[in-house]
C-alpha positions in Angstrom: -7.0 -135.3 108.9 -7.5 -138.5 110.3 -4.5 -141.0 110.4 -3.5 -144.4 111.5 -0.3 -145.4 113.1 0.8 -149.2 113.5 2.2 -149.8 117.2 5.4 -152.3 117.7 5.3 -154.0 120.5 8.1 -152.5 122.0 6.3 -149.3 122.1 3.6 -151.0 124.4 6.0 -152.4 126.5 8.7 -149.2 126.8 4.7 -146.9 127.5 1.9 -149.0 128.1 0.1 -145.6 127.8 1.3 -144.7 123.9 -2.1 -145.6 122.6 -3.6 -142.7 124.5 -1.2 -140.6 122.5 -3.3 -141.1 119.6 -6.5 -139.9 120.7 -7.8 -138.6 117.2 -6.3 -141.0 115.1 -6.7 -144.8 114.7 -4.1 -147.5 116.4 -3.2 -150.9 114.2 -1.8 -153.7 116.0 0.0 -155.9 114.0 -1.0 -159.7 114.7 2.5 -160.0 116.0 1.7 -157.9 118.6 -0.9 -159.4 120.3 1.0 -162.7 119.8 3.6 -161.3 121.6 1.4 -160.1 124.3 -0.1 -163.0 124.8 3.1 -164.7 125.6 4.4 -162.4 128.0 1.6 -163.1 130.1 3.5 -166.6 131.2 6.4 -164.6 132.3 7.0 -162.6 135.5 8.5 -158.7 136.1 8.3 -155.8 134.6 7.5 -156.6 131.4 4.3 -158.6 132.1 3.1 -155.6 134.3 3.7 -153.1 131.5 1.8 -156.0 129.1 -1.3 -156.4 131.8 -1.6 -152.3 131.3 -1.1 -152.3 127.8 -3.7 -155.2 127.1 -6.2 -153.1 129.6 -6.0 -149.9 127.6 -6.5 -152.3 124.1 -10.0 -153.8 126.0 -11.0 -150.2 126.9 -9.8 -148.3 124.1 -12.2 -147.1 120.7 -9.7 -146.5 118.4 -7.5 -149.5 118.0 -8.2 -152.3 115.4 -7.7 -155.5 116.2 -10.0 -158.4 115.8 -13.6 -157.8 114.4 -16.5 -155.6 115.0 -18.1 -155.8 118.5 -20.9 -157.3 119.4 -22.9 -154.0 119.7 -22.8 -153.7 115.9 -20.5 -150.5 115.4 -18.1 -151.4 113.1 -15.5 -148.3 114.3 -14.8 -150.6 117.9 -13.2 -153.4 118.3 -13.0 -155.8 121.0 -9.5 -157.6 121.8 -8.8 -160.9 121.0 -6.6 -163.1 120.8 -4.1 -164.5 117.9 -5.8 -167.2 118.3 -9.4 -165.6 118.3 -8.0 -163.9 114.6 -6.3 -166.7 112.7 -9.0 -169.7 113.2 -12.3 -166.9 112.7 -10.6 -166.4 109.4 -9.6 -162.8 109.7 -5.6 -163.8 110.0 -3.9 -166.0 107.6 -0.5 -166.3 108.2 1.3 -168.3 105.6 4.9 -169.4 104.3 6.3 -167.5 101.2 6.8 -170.9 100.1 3.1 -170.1 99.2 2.5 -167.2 97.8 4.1 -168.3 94.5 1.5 -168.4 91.3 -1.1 -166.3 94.0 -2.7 -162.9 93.6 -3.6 -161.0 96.5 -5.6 -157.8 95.8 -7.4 -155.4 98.4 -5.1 -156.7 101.1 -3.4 -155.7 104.2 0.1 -157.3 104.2 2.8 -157.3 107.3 5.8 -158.8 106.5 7.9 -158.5 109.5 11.5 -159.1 110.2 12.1 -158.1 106.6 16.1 -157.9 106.8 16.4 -161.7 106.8 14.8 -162.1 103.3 16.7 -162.2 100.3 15.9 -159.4 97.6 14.5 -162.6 95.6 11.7 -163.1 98.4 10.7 -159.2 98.4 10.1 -159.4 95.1 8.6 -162.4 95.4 5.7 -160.5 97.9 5.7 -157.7 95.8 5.0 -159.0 92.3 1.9 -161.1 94.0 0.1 -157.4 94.9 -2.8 -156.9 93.2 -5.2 -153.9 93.2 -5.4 -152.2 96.7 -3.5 -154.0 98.6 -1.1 -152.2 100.7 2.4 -154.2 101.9 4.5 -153.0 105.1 7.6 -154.0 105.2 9.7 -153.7 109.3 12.9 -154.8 109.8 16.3 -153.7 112.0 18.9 -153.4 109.0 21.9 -153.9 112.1 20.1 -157.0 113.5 20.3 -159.8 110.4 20.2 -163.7 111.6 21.2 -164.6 107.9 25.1 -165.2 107.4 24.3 -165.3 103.9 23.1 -161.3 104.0 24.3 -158.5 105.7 22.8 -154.9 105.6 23.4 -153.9 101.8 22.6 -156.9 100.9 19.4 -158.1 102.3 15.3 -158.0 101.1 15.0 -154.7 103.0 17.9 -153.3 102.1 17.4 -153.6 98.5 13.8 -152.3 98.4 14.7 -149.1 100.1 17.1 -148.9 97.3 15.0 -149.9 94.5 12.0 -147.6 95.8 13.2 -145.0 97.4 12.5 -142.4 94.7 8.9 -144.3 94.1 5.9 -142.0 94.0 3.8 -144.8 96.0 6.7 -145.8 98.5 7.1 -144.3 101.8 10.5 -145.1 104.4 10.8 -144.7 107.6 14.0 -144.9 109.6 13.1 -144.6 113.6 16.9 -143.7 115.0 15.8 -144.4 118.8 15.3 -147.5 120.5 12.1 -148.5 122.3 13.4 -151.4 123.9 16.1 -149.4 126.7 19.2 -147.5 126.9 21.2 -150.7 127.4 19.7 -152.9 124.2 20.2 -149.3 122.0 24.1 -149.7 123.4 24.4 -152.8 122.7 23.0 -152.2 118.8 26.2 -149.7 118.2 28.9 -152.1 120.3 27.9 -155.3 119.4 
């Protein structure tokens, strides 16, 4: 069966070669990633090699989805392109949650990222503005809140997992490895 996997950025920096891991199944960049991408192009070292390869095996590769169909017609390739490229063709909106209030939003992809800095008042906030078909994922490092106001009980994320864990429709998923390095997983516990 056929599956699709959503790659952090991390992951393409830690192996610029982890899409080619997924050879039979389908690789979604979050717009995040590629923004991210892009701007470690302007810096120098290690990381900007591992970005240059990971951006080469996005241009050549057939099964990741980013972007819109190519111009050859076949609507299972993509080409890369940029954040840019994505949010002003249309294909990308990227709004507030000051927003989304009094909104419906059916048959809809949604990535809400860094989701252990919202309230539990926000999550719900996304939530209750699904409509039918639309699919929400929520990522977030439960130890690595900016808030002083939350902390890891607390927090949007927290309080979802909690709320949803027993959910027929609701799946978790708790990576308990770094991607980033030995030193940054150390520094996670200690710090």
């Amino acid at each position: 069966m056929k599956k699709s996997f959503v790659l952090d950025t991390n992951v393409l920096i830690h192996d610029p070669e982890a899409i080619l891991q997924f050879v039979d199944n389908d690789v979604i960049l979050p717009i995040t990633v590629i923004e991210e991408l892009d701007k470690l192009k302007r810096g120098n070292g290690d990381a900007v090699s591992d970005e240059m390869k990971s951006v080469r095996y996005l241009k050549s590769g057939d099964k990741v989805f980013v972007g819109t169909p190519n111009e050859h017609g076949d609507d299972k390739e993509t080409d890369y392109r940029s954040a840019d490229f994505l949010i002003e063709s249309g294909i990308v909106h990227i709004e507030p949650l000051t927003y989304i209030r009094g909104r419906s939003l059916p048959k809809r992809f949604l990535i809400i990222d860094e989701a252990q800095n919202l309230r539990p008042l926000d999550v719900k906030t996304i939530i209750t503005r699904c409509g039918e078909g639309t699919k929400v994922v929520f990522t977030g490092d439960l130890e690595q809140i900016d808030s002083p106001f939350l902390d890891a009980a607390s927090n949007g994320l927290a309080h979802l997992i909690n709320k949803f864990i027993q959910e027929e429709n609701f799946c978790y998923l708790n990576l308990k490895q770094s991607a980033r390095s030995v030193l940054a997983e150390r520094a996670a516990e200690l710090l």
